[in-house]
N, C-alpha and C positions, 0 to 999 in steps of 0.2 A: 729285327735281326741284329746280332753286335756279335762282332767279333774279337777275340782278344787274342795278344802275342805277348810271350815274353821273350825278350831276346836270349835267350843260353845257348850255346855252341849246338844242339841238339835239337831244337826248335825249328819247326820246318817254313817259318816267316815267307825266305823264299821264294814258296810254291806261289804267293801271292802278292806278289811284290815286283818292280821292274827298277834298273836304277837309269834315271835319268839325269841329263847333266843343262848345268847355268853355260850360256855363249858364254859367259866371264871366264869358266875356268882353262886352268894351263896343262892338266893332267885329269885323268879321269879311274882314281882308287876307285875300289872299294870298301863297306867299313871292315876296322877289325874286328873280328869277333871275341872277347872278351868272356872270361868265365858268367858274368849276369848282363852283360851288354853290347850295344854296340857301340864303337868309337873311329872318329876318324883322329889323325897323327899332324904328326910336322912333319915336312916333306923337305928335307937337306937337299934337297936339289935344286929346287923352286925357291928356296928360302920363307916359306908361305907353309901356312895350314891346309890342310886337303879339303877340298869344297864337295862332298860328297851327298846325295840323293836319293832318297827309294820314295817311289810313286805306287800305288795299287793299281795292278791292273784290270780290276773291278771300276765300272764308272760307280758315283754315289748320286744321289738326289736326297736332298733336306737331312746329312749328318753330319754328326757330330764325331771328332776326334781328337781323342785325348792320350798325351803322353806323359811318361813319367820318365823325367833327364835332368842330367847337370851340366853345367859348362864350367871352365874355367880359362882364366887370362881373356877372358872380350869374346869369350865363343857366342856362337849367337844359333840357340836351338830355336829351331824354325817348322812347322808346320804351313805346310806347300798343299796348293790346289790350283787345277786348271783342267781345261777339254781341249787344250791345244798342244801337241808333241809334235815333234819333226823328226825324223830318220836325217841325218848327215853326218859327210864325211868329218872328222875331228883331226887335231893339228899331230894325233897322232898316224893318220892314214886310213885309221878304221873308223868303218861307220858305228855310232852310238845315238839314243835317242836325247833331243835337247827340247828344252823348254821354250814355248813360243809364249805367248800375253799368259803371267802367270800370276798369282796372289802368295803374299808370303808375310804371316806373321810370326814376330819375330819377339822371341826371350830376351835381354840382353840384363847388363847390371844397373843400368838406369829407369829398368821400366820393360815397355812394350811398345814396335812400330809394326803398323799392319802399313805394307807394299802393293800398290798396284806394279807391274813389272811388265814391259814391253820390250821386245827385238830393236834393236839400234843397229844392224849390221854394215851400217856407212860411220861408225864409229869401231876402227878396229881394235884400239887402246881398252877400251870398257863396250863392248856393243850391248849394253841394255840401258832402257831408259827405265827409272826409276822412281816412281810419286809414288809420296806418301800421305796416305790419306787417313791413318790416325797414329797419334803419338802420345802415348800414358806411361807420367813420370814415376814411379816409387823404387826403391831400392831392391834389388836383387843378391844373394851375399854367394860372391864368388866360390862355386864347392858344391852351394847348397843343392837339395834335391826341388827341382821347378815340376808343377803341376800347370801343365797348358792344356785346355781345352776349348777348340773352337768348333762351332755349329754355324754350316750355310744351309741360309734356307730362307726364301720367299726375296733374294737380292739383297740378304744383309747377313753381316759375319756379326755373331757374338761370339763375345772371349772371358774366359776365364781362367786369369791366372795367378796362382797361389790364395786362391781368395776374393780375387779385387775383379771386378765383372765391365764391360763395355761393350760396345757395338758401333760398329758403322756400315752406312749402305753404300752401295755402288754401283754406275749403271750397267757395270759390263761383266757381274758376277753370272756367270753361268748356269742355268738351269739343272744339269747334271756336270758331274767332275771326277777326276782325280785326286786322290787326300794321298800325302804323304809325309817325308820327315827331311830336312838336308841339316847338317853342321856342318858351320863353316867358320874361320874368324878365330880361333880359338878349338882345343880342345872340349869336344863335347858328345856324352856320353847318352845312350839311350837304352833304356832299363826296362819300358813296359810301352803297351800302343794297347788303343781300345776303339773299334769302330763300329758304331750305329747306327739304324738307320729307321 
């Protein structure tokens, strides 16, 4: 089975999609919709980029998911999976759904870090704890179009991106998941999404 989206204003992405939020963030957008993309902004209120989220509400077992995005100024396009959501109240009054023990690997212009990500909520400055558990160095060029593709499956994440291929295992990768996409850090842009299974 593989499914494929393209972001265009007209795209029914949506139907299969939920947006979920980091404890981190201080507002809760959604992305803009963009003539071939989606983007999230700067937020003149916050003084900060919009930390924004879409998770499938399809669980997956053993796939692969691959996007097609750009970041610029330090965005950091991310490919997110987990089997843990929480329903709570947010600092804006309304309930949204947020991210419990979650995996996040991450585009940036140095390379690539795959996150393990844990609830911290006796830290209320940053309440998530954060190990990383792999870090690959090579050059990213600010603008450019990133191909990220990450496969879980059998307790270990391989990645490939723009090319350059790695893997690491972990003992608390989950047997079935949610795949999704957040930018954050930076303007960053998402053009294509492809899911397999």
């Amino acid at each position: 089975m593989k499914k494929e989206y393209v972001f265009t204003p007209d795209s029914k992405w949506e139907e299969d999609f939920m947006y979920v939020y980091s404890p981190i963030v201080k507002t809760y957008p959604v992305f803009n919709k963009e003539a071939d993309c989606l983007s999230n902004r700067y937020d003149e209120n916050i003084a900060d980029y919009e930390y924004i989220s879409i998770l499938s509400d399809s669980k997956y077992k053993n796939a692969k998911i691959t996007v097609e995005c750009d970041f610029h100024k330090y965005g950091a396009p991310i490919i997110v999976f987990t089997d843990d959501l929480k329903e709570a109240v947010g600092k804006d009054g309304k309930t949204h759904l947020f991210y419990g023990v979650h995996y996040e690997i991450v585009a940036w212009e140095e390379g690539c870090n795959i996150w393990y990500i844990v609830p911290f909520p006796e830290r209320e400055e940053h309440p998530v704890k954060p190990t990383k558990i792999l870090a690959e160095s090579f050059e990213i060029e600010n603008g450019s179009l990133v191909s990220l593709s990450v496969e879980v499956k059998d307790g270990t994440i391989n990645v490939e991106l723009n090319g350059k291929r790695f893997s690491v295992s972990h003992p608390q990768i989950p047997e079935e998941y949610h795949v999704g996409y957040t930018a954050c850090e930076g303007i960053n842009k998402l053009y294509k999404m492809n899911i397999e299974q």
